[in-house]
DRENDO-1510 file (C-alpha; in Angstrom, 1 decimal, always signed):
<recs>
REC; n; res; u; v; w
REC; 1; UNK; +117.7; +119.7; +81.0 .
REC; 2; UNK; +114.1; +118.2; +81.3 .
REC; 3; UNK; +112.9; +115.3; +81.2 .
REC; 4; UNK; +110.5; +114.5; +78.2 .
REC; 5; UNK; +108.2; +111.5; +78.0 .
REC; 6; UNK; +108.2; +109.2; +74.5 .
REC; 7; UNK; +103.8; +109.5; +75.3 .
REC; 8; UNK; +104.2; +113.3; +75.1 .
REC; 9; UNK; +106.7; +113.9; +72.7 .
REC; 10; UNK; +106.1; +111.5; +69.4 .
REC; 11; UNK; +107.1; +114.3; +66.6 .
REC; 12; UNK; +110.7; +114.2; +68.6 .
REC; 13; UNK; +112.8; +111.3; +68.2 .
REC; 14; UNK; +113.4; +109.8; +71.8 .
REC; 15; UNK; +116.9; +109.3; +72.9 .
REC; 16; UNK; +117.5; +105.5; +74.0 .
REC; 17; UNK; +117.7; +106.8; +77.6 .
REC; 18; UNK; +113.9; +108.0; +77.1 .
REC; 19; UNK; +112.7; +104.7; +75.3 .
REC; 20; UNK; +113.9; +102.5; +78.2 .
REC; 21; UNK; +112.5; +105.1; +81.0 .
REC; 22; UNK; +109.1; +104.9; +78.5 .
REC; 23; UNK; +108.9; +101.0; +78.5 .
REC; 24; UNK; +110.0; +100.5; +82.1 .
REC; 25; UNK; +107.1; +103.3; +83.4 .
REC; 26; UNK; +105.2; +101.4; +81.0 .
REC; 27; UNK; +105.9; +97.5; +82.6 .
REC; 28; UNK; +105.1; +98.6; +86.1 .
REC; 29; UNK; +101.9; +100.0; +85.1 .
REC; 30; UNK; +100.9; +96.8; +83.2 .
REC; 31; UNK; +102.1; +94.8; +86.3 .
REC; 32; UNK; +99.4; +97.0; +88.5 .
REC; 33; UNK; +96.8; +97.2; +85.7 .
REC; 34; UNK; +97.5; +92.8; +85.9 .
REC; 35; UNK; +97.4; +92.7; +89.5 .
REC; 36; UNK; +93.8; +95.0; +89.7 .
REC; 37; UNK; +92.6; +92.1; +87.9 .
REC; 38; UNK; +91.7; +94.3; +84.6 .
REC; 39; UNK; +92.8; +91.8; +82.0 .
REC; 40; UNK; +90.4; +89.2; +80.8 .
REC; 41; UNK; +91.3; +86.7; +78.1 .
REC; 42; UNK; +88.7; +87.0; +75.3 .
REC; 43; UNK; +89.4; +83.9; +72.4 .
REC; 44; UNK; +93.1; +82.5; +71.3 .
REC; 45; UNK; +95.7; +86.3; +71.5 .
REC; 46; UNK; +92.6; +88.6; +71.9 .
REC; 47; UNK; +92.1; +89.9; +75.1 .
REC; 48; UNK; +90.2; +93.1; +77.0 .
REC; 49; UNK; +92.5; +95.0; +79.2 .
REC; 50; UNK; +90.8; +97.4; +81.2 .
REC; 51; UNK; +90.7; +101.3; +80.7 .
REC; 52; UNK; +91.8; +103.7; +83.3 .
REC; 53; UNK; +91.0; +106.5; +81.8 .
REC; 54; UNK; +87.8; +105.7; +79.8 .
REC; 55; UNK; +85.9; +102.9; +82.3 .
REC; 56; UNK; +85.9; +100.9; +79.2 .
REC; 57; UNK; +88.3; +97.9; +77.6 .
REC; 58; UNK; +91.0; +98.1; +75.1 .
REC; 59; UNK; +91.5; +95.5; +72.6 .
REC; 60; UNK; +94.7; +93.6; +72.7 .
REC; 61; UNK; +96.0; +91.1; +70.1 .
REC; 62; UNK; +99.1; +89.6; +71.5 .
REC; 63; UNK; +100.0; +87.8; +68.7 .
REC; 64; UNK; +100.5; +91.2; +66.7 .
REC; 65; UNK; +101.7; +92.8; +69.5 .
REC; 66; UNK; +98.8; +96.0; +69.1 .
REC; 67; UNK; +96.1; +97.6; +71.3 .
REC; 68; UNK; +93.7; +99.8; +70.5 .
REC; 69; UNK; +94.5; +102.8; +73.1 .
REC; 70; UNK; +95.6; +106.0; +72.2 .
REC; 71; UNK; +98.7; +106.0; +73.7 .
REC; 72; UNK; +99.7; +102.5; +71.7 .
REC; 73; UNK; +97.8; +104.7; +68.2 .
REC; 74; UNK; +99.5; +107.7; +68.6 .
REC; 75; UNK; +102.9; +107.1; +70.4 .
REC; 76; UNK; +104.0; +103.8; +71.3 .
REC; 77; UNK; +103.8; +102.7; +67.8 .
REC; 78; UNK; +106.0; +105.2; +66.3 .
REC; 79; UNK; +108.4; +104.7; +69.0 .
REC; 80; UNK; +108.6; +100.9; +69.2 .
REC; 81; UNK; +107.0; +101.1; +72.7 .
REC; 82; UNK; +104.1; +99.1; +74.3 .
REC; 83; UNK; +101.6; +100.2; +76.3 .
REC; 84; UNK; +100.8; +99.0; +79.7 .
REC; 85; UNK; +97.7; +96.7; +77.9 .
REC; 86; UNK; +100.6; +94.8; +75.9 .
REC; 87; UNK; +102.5; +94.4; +78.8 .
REC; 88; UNK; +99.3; +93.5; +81.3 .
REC; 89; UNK; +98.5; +90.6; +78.8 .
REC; 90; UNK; +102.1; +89.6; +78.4 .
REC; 91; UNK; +101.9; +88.9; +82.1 .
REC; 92; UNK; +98.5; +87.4; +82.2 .
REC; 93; UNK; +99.3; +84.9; +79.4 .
REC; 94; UNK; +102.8; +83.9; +81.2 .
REC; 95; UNK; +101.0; +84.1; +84.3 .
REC; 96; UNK; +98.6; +81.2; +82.9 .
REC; 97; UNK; +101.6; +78.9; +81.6 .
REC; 98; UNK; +103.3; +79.4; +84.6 .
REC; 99; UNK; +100.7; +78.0; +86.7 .
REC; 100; UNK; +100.4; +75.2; +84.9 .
REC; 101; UNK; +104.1; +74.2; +86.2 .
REC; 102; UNK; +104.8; +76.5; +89.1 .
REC; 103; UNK; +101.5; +76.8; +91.1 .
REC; 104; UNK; +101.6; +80.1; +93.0 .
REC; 105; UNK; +102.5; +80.5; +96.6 .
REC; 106; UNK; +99.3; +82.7; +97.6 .
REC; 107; UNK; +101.2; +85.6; +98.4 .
REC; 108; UNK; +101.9; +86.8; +94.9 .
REC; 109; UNK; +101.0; +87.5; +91.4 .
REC; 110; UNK; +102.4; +85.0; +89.3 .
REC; 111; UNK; +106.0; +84.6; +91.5 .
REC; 112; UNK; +106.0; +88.6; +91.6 .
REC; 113; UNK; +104.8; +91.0; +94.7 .
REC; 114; UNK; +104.5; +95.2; +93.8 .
REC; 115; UNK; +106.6; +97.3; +96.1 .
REC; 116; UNK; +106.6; +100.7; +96.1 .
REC; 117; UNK; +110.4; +102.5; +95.8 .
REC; 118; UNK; +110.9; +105.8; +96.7 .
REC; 119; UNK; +113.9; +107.8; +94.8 .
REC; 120; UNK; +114.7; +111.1; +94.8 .
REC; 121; UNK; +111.3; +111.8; +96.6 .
REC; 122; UNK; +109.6; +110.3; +93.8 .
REC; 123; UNK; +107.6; +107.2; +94.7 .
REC; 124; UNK; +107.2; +104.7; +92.0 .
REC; 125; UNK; +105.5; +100.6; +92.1 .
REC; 126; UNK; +108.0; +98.1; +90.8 .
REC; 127; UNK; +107.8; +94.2; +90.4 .
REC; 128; UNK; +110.1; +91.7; +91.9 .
REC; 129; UNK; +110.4; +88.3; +91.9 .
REC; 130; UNK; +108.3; +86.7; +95.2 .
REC; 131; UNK; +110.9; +85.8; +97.9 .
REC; 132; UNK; +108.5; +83.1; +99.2 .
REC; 133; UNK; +108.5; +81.3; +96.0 .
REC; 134; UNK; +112.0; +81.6; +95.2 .
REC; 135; UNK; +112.9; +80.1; +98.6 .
REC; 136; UNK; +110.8; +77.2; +97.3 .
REC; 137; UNK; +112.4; +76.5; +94.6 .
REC; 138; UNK; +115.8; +76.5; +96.6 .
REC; 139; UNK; +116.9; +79.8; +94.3 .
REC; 140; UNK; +117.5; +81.6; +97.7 .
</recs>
């Protein structure tokens, strides 16, 4: 059996297995897309969220929970998924109350690093908690 994608395939329901493959390929990129620095906080939820494909910005309103990309338009909306932008802002704004309490160690994003996992032959980026923080907390 193939594997289908929830972005490619709206007009077929998704099974859960591809909903949670679709939001977790969909959290690491909004983890890179934060950690490129391509989310800027416009006035109270709005933000800008930088395009990869288009060199422009999509519109983010966190408070609804919407962007204006194609892939939230056409796919993540009919599939109750987010798209990377929702989840890039997600981390910006928790990134910003978090450093109000926890200032960061310098060697992370927010108390997460990116490593880059290799399975199957397939090499994918994934965020994980910042071992340098953690050990000051006394967590570790």
């Amino acid at each position: 059996m193939t594997s289908r994608s929830v972005a490619h395939h709206a007009h077929v329901p998704p099974t859960r297995e591809d909903r949670l493959r679709a939001i977790q390929e969909r959290t690491t990129r909004g983890m890179l897309t934060f950690n490129a620095g391509g989310v800027v906080r416009l006035e109270g939820d709005l933000w800008a969220v930088r395009s990869a494909t288009h060199g422009g910005f999509h519109r983010v309103d966190l408070a609804d929970e919407t962007c204006t990309c194609e892939d939230f338009v056409h796919h993540g909306r009919a599939n109750d998924v987010n798209c990377r932008h929702i989840y890039a802002v997600a981390i910006a704004h928790a990134t910003r109350r978090g450093r109000r309490r926890h200032p960061s160690c310098g060697s992370c994003f927010g108390g997460y690093v990116t490593i880059t996992v290799e399975e199957d032959g397939q090499e994918r980026d994934e965020a994980v908690p910042c071992r340098a923080c953690a050990r000051g907390s006394g967590i570790l």
